[in-house]
C-alpha positions as CSV (number, residue, x, y, z in Angstrom):
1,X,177.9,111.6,109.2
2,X,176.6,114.4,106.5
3,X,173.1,113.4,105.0
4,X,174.2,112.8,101.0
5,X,170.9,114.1,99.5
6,X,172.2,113.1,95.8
7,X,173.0,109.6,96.3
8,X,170.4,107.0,95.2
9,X,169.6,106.5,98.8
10,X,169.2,110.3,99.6
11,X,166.9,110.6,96.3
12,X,164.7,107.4,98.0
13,X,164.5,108.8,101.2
14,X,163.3,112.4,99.6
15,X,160.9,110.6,97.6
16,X,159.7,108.9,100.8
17,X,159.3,111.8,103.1
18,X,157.8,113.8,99.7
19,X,155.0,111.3,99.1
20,X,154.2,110.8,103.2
21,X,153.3,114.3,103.3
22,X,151.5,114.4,100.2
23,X,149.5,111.5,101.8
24,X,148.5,113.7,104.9
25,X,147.9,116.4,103.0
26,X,144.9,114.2,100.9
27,X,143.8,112.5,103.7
28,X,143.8,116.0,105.7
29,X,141.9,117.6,102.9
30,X,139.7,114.4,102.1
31,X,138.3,114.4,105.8
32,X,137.6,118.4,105.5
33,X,135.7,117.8,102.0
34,X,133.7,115.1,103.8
35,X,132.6,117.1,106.7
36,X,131.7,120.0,104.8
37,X,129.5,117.8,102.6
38,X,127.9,116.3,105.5
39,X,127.2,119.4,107.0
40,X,125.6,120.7,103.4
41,X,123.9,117.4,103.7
42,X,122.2,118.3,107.4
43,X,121.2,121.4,106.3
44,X,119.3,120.3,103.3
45,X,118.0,117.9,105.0
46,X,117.0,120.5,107.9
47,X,115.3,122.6,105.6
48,X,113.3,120.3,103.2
49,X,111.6,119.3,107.1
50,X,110.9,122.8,107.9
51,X,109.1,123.5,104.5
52,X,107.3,120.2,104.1
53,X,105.7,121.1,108.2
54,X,105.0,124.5,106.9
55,X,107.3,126.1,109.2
56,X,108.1,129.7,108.7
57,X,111.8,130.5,107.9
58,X,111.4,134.4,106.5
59,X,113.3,137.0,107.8
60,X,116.7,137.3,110.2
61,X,115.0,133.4,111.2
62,X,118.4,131.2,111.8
63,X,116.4,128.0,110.2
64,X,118.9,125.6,112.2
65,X,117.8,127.2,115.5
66,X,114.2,126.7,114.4
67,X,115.1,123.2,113.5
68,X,116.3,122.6,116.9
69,X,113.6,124.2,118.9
70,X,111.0,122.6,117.1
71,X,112.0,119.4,115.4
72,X,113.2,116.1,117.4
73,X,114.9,113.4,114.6
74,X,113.8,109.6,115.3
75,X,114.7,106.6,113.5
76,X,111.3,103.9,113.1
77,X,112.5,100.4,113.2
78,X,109.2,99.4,110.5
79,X,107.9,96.6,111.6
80,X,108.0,96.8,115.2
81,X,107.2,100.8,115.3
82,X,109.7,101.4,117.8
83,X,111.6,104.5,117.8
84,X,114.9,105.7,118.9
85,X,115.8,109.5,119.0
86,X,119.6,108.8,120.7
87,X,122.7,108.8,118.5
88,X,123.8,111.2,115.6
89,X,120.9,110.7,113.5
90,X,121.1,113.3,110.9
91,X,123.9,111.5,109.2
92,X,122.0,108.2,109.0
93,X,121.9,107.4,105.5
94,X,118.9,105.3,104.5
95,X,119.6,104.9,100.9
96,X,123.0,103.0,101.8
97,X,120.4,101.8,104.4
98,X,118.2,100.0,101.6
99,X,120.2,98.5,99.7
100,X,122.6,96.6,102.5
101,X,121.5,93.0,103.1
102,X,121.7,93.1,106.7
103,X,119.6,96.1,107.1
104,X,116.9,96.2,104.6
105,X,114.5,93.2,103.0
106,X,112.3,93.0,100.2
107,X,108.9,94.4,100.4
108,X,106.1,91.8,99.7
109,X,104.4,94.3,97.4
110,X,106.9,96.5,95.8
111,X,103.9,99.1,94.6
112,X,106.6,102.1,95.1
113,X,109.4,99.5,92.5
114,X,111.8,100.4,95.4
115,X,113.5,96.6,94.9
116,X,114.4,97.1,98.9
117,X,113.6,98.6,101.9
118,X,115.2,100.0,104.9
119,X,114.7,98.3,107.9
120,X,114.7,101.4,110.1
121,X,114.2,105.0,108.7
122,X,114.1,108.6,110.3
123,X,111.0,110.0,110.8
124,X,110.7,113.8,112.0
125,X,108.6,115.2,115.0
126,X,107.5,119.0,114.8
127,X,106.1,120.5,117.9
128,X,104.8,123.9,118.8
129,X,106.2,126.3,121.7
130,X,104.4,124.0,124.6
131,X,105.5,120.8,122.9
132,X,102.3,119.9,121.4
133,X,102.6,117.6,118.1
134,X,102.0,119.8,115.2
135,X,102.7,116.9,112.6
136,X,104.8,114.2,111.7
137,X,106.9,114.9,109.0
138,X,107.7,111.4,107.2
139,X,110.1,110.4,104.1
140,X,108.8,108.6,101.1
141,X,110.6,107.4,97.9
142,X,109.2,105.6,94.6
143,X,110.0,105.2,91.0
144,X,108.2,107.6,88.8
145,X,108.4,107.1,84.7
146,X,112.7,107.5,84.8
147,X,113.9,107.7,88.2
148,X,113.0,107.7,91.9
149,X,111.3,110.4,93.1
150,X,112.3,111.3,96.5
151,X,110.3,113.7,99.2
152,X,108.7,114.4,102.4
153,X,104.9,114.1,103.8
154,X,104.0,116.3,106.9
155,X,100.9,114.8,108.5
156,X,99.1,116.5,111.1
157,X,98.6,115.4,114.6
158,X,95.2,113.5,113.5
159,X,97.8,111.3,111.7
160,X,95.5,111.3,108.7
161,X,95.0,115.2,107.4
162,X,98.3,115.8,104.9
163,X,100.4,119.3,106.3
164,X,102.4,119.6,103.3
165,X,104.7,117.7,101.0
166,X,107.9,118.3,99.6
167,X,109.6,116.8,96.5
168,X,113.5,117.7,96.7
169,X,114.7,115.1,94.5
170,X,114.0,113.0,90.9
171,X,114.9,112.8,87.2
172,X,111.9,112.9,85.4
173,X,111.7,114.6,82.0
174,X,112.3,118.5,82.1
175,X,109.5,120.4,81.8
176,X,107.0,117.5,82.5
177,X,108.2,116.4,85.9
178,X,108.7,120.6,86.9
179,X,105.2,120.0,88.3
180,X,106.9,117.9,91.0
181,X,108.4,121.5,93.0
182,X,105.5,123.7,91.8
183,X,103.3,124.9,94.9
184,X,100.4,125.2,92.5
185,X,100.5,121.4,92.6
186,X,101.8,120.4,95.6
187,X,99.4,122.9,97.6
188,X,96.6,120.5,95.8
189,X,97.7,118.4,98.9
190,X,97.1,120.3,101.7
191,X,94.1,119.0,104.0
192,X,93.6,116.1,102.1
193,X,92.9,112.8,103.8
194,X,95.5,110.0,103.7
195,X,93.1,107.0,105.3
196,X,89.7,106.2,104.5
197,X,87.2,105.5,107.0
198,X,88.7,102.2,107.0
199,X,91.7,102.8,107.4
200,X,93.1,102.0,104.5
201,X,95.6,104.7,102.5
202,X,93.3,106.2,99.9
203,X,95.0,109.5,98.8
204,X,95.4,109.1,95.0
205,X,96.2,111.0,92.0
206,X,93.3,111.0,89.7
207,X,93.8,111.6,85.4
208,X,91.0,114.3,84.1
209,X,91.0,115.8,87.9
210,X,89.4,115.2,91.9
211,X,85.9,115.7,92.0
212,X,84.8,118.4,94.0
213,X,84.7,116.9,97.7
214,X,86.9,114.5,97.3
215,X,89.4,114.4,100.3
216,X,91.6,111.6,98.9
217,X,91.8,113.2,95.4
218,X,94.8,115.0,94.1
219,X,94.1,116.5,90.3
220,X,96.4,114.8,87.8
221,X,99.2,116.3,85.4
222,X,98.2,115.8,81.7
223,X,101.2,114.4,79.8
224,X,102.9,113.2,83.0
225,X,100.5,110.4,84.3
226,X,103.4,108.0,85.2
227,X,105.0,110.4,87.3
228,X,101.9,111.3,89.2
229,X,100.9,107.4,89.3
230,X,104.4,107.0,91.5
231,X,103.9,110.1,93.4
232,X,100.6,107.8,94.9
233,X,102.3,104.3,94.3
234,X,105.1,106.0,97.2
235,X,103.3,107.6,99.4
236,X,100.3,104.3,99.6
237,X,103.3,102.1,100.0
238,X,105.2,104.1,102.7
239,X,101.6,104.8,104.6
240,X,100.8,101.1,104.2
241,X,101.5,98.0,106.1
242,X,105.2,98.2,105.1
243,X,106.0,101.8,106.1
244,X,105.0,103.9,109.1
245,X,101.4,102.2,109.9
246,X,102.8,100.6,113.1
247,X,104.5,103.0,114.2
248,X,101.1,105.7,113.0
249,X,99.2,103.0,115.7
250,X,101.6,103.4,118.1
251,X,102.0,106.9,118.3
252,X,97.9,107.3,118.5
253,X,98.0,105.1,121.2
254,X,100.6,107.5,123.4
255,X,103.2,104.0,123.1
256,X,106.0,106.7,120.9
């Protein structure tokens, strides 16, 4: 029997087949979008590593290949310092992380006003042609005057002496929170000391400017002092108790 396309039925059927390949065709196009964002994502994410461990990318250099050679992801479980380095780790997401029940808590002493913090986060290992550490390249997040300030710390293989740091991410005011991606700031942090002799995080951000010899010291911003207060509050809380000081005891005792 002939297929009677004008009849109700054959208008229903139309519509049917009509909105099932519409459906495929947004689910087809919704899965492509998302990859392609997560692959944007990996490479950001690729390159912020490479610039906060002071990696040279110039030149014909492909910066995933560099990334691959010389970088080995790992996510820290916190408070036991144990790492794992198996698994698809670039698309870990720690923000979604931090603010799931089951996979964050509450820190004690919120210094960084995070509200909640990942149990595990990734943690980046940079090595040099014979597999030497060159530094540990570690995330940190905090709340400057308006928004969170997000970024990366490369430590050197002392564990103490900063590499680098990178700020890829805030909304502070513009023009006042600009200072946050200038190098003529950021550079200020470069061989500065993150412990004291006690072992305590001293690195701070001092109003009116370091004095001279002062390897915690990191000269001020005038007119953006709460910005630069949670540029310290983050990295003290993430370097503390809270954040990567098991696992910075582990790996100096050869256990990572």
């Amino acid at each position: 029997m002939a297929f009677k396309k004008d009849t109700v039925v054959g208008t229903m059927v139309f519509t049917f087949i009509l909105c099932l390949l519409c459906s495929f065709m947004i689910t087809g196009t919704a899965e492509l979008l998302k990859e392609r964002k997560l692959a944007k994502k990996r490479d950001e994410l690729q390159r912020y590593v490479l610039m906060a461990a002071d990696i040279d990318m110039s030149g014909d250099r492909d910066f995933r290949e560099i990334f691959a050679k010389s970088v080995t992801p790992m996510l820290v479980e916190l408070d036991t310092g144990k790492v794992i380095t198996d698994g698809n780790l670039m698309d870990f997401d720690e923000r979604m992380a931090a603010i799931n029940p089951e996979t964050s808590i509450k820190p004690k002493k919120d210094t960084a006003r995070i509200k909640s913090r990942a149990n595990q986060v990734r943690a980046f290992k940079v090595v040099d042609d014979q597999g030497e550490l060159l530094s540990m390249v570690m995330p940190v997040y905090g709340k400057g005057l308006w928004s969170m300030i997000y970024g990366f710390v490369a430590v050197k293989s002392d564990l103490n002496t900063i590499e680098n740091v990178v700020f890829y991410e805030h909304g502070e005011t513009p023009g006042i929170g600009d200072f946050l991606n200038d190098p003529e700031w950021t550079d200020k942090f470069r061989n500065k000391q993150l412990y004291d002799d006690k072992g305590k995080v001293a690195i701070k951000v001092v109003k009116g400017g370091a004095k001279e010899g002062d390897v915690h010291g990191i000269d001020a911003i005038s007119g953006a002092t709460m910005t630069g207060r949670g540029v310290q509050r983050s990295i003290q809380f993430w370097f503390g108790n809270e954040g990567f000081e098991t696992f910075f005891n582990k790996l100096k005792a050869s256990e990572v």
